[in-house]
C-alpha positions in Angstrom: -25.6 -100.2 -114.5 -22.4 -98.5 -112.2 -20.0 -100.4 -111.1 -21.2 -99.2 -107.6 -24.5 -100.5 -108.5 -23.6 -103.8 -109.6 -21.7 -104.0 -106.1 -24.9 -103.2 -104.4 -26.8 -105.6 -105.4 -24.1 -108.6 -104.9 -24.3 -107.1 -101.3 -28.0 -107.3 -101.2 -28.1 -110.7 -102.8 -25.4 -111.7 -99.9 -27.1 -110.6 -97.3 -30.9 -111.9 -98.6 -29.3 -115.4 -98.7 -27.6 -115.6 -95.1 -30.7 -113.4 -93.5 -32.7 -116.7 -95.0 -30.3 -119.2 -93.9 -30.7 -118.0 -90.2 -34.2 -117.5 -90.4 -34.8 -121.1 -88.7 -34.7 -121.1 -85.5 -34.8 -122.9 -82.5 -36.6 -122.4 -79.2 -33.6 -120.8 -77.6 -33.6 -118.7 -80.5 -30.4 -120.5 -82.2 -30.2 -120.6 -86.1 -31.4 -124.0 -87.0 -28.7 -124.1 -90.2 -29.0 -126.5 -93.2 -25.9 -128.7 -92.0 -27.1 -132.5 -93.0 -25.3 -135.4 -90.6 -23.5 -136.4 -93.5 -21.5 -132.7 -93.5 -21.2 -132.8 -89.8 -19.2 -136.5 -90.3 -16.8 -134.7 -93.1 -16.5 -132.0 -90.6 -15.7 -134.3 -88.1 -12.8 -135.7 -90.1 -11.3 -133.0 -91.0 -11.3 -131.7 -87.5 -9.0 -135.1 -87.0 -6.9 -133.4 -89.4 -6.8 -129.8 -87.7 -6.2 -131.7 -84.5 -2.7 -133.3 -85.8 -1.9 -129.9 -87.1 -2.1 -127.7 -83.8 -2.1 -130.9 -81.3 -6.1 -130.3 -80.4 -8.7 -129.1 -82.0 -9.3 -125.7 -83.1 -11.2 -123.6 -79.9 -9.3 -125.8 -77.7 -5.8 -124.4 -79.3 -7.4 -120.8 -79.6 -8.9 -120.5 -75.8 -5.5 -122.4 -74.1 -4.4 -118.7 -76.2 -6.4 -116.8 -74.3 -6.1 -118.8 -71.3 -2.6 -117.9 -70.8 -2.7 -114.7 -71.4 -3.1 -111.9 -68.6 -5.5 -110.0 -71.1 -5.8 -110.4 -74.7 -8.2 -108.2 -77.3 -9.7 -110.7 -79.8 -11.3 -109.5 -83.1 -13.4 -111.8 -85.2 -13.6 -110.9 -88.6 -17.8 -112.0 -90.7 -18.8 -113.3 -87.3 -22.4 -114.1 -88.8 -24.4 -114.6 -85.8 -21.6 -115.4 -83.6 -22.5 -118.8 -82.6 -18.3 -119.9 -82.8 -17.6 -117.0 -80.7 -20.0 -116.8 -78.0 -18.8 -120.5 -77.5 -15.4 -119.5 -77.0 -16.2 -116.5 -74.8 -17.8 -118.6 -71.9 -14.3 -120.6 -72.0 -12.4 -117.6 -71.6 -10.6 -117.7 -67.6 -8.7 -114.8 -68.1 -10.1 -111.0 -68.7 -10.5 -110.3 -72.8 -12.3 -107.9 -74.8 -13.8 -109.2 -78.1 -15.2 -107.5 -81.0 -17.9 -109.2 -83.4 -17.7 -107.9 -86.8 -20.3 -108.6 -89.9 -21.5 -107.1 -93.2 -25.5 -108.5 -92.4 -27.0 -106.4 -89.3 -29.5 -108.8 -89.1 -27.8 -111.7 -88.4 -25.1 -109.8 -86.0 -28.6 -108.6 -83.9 -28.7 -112.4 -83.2 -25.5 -112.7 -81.9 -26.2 -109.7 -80.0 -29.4 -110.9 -77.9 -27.7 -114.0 -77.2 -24.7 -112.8 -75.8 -26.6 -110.3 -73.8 -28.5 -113.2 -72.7 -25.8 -114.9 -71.4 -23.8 -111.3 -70.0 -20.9 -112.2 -71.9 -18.8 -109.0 -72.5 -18.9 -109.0 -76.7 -18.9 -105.8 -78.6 -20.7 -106.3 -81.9 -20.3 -103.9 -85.3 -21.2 -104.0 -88.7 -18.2 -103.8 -90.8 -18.4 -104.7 -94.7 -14.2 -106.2 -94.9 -14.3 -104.8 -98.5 -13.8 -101.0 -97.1 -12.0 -102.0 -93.7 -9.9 -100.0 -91.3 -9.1 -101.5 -88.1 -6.7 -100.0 -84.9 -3.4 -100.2 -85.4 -1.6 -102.5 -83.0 -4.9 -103.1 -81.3 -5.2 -106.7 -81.5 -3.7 -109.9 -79.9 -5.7 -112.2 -81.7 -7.5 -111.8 -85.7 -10.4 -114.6 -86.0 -10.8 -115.6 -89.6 -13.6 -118.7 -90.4 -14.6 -119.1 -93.3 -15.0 -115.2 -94.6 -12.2 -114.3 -96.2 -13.1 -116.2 -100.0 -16.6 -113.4 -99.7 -13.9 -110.7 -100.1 -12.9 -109.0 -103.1 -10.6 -106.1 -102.0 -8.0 -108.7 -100.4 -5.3 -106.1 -100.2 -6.9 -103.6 -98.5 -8.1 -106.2 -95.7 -4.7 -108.1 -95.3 -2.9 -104.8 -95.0 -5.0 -103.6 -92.3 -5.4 -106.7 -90.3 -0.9 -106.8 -90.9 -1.4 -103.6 -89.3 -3.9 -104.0 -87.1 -2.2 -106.8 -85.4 -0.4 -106.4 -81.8 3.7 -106.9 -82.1 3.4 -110.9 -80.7 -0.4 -111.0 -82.4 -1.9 -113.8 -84.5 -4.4 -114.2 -87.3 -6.4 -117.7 -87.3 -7.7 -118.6 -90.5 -10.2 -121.6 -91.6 -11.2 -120.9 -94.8 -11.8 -121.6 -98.2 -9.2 -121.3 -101.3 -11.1 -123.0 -104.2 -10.9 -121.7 -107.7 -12.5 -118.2 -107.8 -16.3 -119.0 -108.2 -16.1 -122.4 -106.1 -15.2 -124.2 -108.8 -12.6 -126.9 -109.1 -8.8 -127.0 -109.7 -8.6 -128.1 -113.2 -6.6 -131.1 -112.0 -9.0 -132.2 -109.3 -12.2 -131.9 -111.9 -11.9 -135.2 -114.2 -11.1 -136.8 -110.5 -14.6 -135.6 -109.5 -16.0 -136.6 -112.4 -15.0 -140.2 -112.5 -16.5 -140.4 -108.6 -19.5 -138.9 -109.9 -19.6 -141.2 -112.5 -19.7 -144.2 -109.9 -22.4 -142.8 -108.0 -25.9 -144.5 -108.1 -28.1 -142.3 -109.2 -29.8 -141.5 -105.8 -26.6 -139.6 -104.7 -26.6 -137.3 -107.5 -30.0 -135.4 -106.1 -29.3 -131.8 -106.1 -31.4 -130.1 -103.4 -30.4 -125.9 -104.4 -29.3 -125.2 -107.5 -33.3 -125.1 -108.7 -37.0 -124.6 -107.1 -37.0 -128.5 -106.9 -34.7 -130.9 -106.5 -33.4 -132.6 -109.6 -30.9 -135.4 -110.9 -27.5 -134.0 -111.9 -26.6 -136.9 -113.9 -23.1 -135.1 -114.7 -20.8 -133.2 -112.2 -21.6 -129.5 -112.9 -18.8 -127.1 -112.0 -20.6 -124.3 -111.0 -19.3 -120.6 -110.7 -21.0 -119.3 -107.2 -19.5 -115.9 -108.1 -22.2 -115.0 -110.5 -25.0 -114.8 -107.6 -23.6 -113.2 -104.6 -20.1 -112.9 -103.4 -19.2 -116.5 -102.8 -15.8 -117.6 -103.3 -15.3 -114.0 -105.7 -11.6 -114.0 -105.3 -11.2 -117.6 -103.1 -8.1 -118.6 -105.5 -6.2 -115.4 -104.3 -6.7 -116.2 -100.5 -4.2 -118.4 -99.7 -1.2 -116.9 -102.1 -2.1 -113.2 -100.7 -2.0 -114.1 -96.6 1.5 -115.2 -97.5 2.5 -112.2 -98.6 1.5 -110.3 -95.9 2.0 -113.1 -93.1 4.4 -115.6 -92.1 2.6 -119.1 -91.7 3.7 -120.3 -88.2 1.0 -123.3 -88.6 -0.7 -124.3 -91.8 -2.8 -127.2 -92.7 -4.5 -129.0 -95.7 -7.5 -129.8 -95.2 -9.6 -131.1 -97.5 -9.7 -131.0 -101.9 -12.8 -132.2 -103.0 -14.5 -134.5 -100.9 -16.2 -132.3 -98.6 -19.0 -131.0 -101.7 -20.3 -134.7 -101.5 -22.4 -133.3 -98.5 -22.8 -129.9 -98.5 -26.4 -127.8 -98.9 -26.5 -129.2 -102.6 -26.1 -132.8 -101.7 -25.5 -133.7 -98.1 -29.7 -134.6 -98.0 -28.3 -137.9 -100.1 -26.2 -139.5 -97.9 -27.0 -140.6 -94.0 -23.4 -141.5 -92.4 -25.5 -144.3 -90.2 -26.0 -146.4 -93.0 -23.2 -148.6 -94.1 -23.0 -148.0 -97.6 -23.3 -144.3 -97.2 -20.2 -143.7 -95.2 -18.4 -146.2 -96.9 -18.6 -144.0 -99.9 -17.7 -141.0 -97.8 -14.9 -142.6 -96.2 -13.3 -143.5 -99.6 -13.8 -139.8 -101.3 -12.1 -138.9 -98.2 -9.2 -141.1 -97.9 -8.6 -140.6 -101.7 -8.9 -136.2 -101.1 -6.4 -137.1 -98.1 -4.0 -139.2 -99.5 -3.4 -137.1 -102.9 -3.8 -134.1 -100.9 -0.5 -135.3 -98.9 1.2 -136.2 -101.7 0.7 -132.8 -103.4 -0.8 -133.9 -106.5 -3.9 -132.3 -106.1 -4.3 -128.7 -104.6 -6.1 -128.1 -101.0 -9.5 -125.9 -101.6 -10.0 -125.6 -97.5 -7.1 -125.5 -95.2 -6.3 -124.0 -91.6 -4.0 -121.4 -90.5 -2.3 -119.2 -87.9 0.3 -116.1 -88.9 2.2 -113.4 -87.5 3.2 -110.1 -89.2 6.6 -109.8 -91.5 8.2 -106.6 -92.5 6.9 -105.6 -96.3 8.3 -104.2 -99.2 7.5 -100.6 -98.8 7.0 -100.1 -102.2 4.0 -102.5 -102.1 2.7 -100.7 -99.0 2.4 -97.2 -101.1 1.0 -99.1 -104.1 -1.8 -100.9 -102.1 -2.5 -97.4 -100.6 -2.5 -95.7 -103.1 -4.7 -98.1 -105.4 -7.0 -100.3 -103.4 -7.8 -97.6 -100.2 -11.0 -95.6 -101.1 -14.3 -95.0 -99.0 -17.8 -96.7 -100.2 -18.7 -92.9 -102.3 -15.6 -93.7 -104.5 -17.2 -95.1 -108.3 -13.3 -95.5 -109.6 -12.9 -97.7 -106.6 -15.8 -100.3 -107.7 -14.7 -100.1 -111.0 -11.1 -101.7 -109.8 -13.8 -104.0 -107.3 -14.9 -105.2 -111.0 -11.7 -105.9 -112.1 -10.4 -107.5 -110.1 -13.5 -110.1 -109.6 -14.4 -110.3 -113.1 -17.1 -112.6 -111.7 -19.1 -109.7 -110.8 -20.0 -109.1 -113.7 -21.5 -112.5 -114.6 -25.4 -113.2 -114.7 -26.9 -116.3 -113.1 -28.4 -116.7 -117.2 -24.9 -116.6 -118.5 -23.8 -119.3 -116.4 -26.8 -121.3 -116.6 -26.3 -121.2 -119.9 -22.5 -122.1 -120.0 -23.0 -125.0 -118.0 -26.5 -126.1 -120.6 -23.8 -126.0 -123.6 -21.2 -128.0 -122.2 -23.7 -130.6 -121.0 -23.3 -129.6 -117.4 -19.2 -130.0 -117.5 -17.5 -127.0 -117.5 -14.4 -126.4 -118.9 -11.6 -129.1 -117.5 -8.9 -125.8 -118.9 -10.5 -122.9 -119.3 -9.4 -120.2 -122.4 -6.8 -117.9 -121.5 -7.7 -114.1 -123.0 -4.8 -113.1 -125.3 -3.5 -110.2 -123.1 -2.8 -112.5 -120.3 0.8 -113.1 -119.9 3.5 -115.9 -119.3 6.3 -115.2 -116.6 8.8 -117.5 -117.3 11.9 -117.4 -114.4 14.9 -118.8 -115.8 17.8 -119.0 -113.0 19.1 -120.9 -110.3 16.9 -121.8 -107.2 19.0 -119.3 -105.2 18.7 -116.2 -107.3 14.6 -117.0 -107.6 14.4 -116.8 -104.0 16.2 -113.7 -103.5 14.2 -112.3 -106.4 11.1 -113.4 -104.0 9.9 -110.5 -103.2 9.7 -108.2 -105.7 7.8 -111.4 -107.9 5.3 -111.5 -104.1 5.0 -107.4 -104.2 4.5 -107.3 -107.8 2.5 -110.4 -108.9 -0.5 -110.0 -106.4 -2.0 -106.9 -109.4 -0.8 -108.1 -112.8 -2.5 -110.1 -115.6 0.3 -113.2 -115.6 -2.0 -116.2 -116.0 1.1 -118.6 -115.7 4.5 -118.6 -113.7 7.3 -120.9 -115.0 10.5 -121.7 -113.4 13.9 -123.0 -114.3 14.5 -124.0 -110.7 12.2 -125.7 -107.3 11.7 -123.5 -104.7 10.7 -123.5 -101.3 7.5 -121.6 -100.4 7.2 -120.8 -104.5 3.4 -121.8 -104.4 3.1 -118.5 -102.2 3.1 -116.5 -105.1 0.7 -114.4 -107.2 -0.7 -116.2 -109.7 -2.1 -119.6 -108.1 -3.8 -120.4 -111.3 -0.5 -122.2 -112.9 3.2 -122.5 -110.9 5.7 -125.2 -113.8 9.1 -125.9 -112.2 11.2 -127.1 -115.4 15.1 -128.5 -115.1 18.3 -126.8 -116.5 18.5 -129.2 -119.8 15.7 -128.6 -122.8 14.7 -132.0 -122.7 12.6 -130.6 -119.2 11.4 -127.6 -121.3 9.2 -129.8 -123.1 5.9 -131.0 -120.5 5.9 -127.4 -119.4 5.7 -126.2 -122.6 3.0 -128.7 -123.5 1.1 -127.2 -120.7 1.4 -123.6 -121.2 0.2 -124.1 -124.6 -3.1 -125.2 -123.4 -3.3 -122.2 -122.0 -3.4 -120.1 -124.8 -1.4 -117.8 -123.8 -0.3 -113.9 -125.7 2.4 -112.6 -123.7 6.1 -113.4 -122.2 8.0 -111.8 -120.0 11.4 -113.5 -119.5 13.5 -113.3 -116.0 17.2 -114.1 -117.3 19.6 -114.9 -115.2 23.5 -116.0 -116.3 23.2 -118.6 -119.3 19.4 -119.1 -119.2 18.6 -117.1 -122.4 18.5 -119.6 -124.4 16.3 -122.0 -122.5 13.8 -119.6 -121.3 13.7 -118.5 -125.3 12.6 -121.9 -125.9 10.1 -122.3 -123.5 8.6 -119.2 -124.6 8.7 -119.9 -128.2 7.2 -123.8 -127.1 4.4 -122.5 -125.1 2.6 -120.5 -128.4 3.3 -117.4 -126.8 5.5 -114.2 -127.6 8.2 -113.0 -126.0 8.3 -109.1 -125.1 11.0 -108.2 -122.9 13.8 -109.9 -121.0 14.8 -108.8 -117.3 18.1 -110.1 -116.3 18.0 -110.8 -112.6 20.4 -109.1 -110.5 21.4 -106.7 -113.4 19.1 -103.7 -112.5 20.9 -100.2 -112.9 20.9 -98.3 -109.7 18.9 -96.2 -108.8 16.3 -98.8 -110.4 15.0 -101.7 -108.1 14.3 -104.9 -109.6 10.5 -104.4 -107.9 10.4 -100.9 -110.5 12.1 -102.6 -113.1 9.1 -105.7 -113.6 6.6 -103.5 -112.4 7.5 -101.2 -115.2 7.9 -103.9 -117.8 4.9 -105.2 -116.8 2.8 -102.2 -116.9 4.5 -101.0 -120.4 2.3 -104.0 -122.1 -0.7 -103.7 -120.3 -0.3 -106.1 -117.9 -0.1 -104.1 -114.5 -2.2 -101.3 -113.8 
């Protein structure tokens, strides 16, 4: 099978699902979608939580936008059947023009009739984000909810909505950044496991993984990628809008909590009964309060950017790689790699999931060819290094980014999977390098910087992987920029494209 092929029929599996999902109806003809009580109380909650990030809740903050506008072009970006923006739309006080944008046809011709309906001015168009190209400058306002962790071509879309985005324009995003597949941070997976654990046995019903429902006596951690194209690249999300956006609000939301009462298990619990929402109310307080605390990474969070100047070296490369039309085969094949879940069979991970008993791996294996980026220099120097390890990062094979020194803003970067802050004595060396080794890593590329040769050598050595080549910061000849300099290192062992 093509790579093109295999894309076509995530596509078609996509849009079978949501076409089924709206299918219910009611008698105004309004999707009757599978949201349980007990998902509309979590969704409640964290709409608490949205509210003390922006000061009200979501469409209040996004039509007070509009509302003090003199005119102001919205675009909304996997719309579905527009239910969200329709709602806004007959809020609106001030002129606007606002385009409704979805992969499924089907579902869009819902919005469609129901806008019409109510002679709302809406313009509607089917637009797969994968293959995007949006007016430049046209937009005061981007709407992103809940569509971006369906997309695999990331840097195509970003780009485009960076420059598709008026001068004093904003992107909203609610979304998703979970492990790719929908699975769980490795540290947040024994936590779910020990709640699961405590569960009676009539919460642990699973209502849509089979034909019938079934007991899921142990947590499975289930890679949705290997059906359509949920949560295909949903760890990338987050770390790419930074580098194309500057947050001016962002928000945690929510770790792990919320999958207690989604499609798979919300049926179980009835937030009217005591005991019901007592249990929801503790899974959420603990996902809150370790969420705060950062010891446990978000998987759904809320955010509004602006555009920032990029490095025009990325610009070219993102052109010049990830821009091709939908008759282009090369361009699925780099689709493929860069959502490896693509090529996964519903069998093979049915089968995963049998031989580990329904686990799942708490640290997955790390291919040999992935590498280790270990960063060994003051907390200065790593920050003005920031952007050539944002511009380059985003399309290489580093598993695992370790630094000497804490940064500001260093979760941003390209690879979310693993980001080790160490101290300048080697005693610090050692946890990191306990962790890396789990890893399994084949690779190191050392960032040296003044005396840190030495400590960086030993993390390397530590961490069971070998080192290649050694990039002192700041120390790159002219005419070479440091952005050339790694890319080419990187690229020179396979690592980079």
């Amino acid at each position: 099978m093509s790579a093109r092929e295999i894309y076509d029929k995530r596509r078609a599996a996509e849009q079978t699902y949501f076409s089924g999902q709206f299918r219910k109806q009611d008698a105004a003809g309004r999707p009757l979608l599978p949201f349980s009580e007990a998902k509309k109380y979590v969704e409640k909650r964290l709409n608490d939580r949205v509210r003390a990030a922006l000061g009200s809740a979501w469409e209040d903050w996004l039509v007070d936008y509009v509302n003090s506008r003199e005119h102001t072009r919205l675009l909304a970006l996997g719309s579905g059947a527009c239910g969200m923006e329709i709602a806004l739309a007959e809020r609106f006080a001030r002129p606007y023009e606002f385009e409704c944008t979805d992969i499924n046809p089907d579902i869009l011709e819902i919005g469609r009739r129901e806008a019409s309906a109510k002679r709302l001015d809406l313009r509607f168009s089917t637009l797969d984000l994968n293959f995007a190209s949006l007016e430049r400058g046209g937009y005061d306002l981007i709407l992103s909810v809940n569509s971006l962790h369906h997309v695999v071509n990331l840097e195509r879309l970003y780009l485009e909505v960076a420059r598709a985005l008026a001068p004093d324009g904003r992107l909203v995003v609610f979304d998703a950044c979970l492990r790719d597949g929908g699975r769980l941070w490795p540290e947040t997976l024994p936590l779910m496991r020990h709640l699961w654990a405590m569960l009676p046995q009539c919460y642990k019903i699973n209502h849509a993984s089979r034909a019938e429902p079934f007991l899921e006596e142990e947590f499975a951690d289930r890679d949705l990628s290997v059906y359509s194209f949920e949560c295909v690249r949903s760890a990338a999300v987050r770390p790419l809008l930074h580098a194309f956006f500057e947050p001016e609000i962002e928000r945690d939301l929510a770790a792990f909590a919320w999958r207690l009462t989604e499609v798979t298990f919300g049926d179980n619990f009835d937030p009217e009964r005591q005991p019901d929402r007592a249990i929801l109310d503790f899974a959420l307080e603990l996902d809150f309060d370790l969420l705060d605390r950062g010891q446990i990474r978000a998987e759904r969070f809320l955010g509004v950017y602006r555009s920032k100047p990029l490095d025009p070296d990325w610009v070219r490369y993102i052109e010049g790689r990830h821009y091709f039309d939908s008759a282009d085969e090369q361009g699925y094949e780099l689709l493929l790699q860069l959502a490896p879940g693509l090529l996964k069979t519903p069998q093979e991970e049915e089968a995963r999931l049998a031989a580990e008993g329904g686990r799942g791996d708490v640290v997955d294996a790390v291919p040999a060819d992935k590498v280790l980026l270990v960063c060994c220099a003051p907390a200065q120097i790593v920050a003005e290094f920031g952007d050539t390890l944002t511009s380059v990062l985003h399309g290489a094979k580093v598993t695992a980014l370790a630094v000497q020194a804490q940064v500001p803003g260093l979760r941003w970067f390209r690879p979310p999977d693993e980001i080790l802050v160490w101290g300048g004595r080697l005693r610090d060396v050692l946890p990191t390098a306990l962790r890396l080794r789990r890893r399994r890593l084949g690779k190191t590329v050392m960032l040296i910087h003044g005396k840190g040769f030495r400590l960086a050598r030993v993390l390397g050595a530590l961490s069971g992987a070998r080192e290649l080549s050694t990039l002192r910061l700041g120390c790159a000849p002219a005419p070479t920029t440091p952005t050339r300099l790694l890319r080419g290192v990187l690229r020179s062992h396979g690592a980079l494209a």
